[in-house]
TORKETI-839216 format. One record per residue (C-alpha): x, y, z. Coordinates in steps of 0.05 Angstrom, whole numbers, padded with zeros to 5 digits, always signed. Layout:
<atoms>
XYZ ...
</atoms>
This chain:
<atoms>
+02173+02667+02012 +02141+02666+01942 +02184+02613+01933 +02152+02566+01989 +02083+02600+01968 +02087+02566+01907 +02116+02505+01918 +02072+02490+01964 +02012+02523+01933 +02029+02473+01866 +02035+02413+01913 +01971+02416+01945 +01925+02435+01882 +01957+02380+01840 +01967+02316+01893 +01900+02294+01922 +01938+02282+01994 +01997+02329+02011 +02026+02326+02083 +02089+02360+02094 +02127+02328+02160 +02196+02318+02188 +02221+02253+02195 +02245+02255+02271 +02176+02285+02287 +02130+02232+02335 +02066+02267+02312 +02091+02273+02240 +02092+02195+02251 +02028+02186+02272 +01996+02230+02220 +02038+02181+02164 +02016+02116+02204 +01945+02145+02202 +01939+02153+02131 +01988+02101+02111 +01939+02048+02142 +01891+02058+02078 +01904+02022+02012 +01924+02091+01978 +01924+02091+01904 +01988+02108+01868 +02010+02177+01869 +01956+02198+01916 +02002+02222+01963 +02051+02262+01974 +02102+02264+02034 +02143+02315+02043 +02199+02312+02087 +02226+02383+02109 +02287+02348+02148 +02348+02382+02115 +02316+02425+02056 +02342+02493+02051 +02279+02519+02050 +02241+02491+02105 +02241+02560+02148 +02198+02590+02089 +02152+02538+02072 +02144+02536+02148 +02131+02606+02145 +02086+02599+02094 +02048+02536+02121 +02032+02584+02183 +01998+02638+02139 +01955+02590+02109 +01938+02538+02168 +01941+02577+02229 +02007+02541+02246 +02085+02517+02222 +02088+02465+02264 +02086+02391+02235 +02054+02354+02207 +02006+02398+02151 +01957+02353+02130 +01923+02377+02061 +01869+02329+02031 +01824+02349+01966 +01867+02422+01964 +01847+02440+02025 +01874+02435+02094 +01861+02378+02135 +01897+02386+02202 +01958+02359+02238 +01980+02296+02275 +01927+02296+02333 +01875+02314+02281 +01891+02264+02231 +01887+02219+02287 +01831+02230+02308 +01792+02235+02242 +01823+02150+02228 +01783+02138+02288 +01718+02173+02271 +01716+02157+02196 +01728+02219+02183 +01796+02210+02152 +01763+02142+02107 +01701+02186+02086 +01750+02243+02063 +01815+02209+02032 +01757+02171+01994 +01716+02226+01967 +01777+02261+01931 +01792+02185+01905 +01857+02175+01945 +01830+02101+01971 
</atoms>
């Protein structure tokens, strides 16, 4: 797993938004739609699609260590983890998603 570990350890101190997701997944979908529907600056986010990589298990493994949970989607915002689809969700409708992709300067 140190593999996973650091991929995804790299990923989410160096991207302001990280969300890891599969592409057939309904709430991974929403998550994306959620935080797709901001004007995003370049390269603020990163989407990564565990549909077909070798290591998905692992960085699955490794995504429940360190959120609680493996299922998708892992929302990380600002380094830290955000939540998945329902959360995400949720936090568009609030403001709480706005308020938070904009203090780490991803809108």
């Amino acid at each position: 797993m140190s593999g996973a570990k650091k991929f995804v350890d790299t990923l989410v101190a160096n991207r302001k938004v990280v969300v890891f997701l599969k592409a057939t997944c309904p709430y991974s979908a929403k998550a994306r739609s959620a935080i797709s529907s901001f004007a995003l600056k370049k390269n603020a986010v990163e989407w990564i699609d565990l549909n077909g990589r070798s290591d998905a298990a692992n960085i699955q493994d490794y995504l429940l260590k360190v959120t609680g949970a493996r299922t998708v989607p892992r929302v990380f915002i600002g380094g830290k983890f955000f939540g998945g689809g329902d959360d995400t969700v949720s936090a568009k409708e609030n403001g709480l998603l706005a308020d938070t992709l904009r203090s780490v300067g991803a809108i």
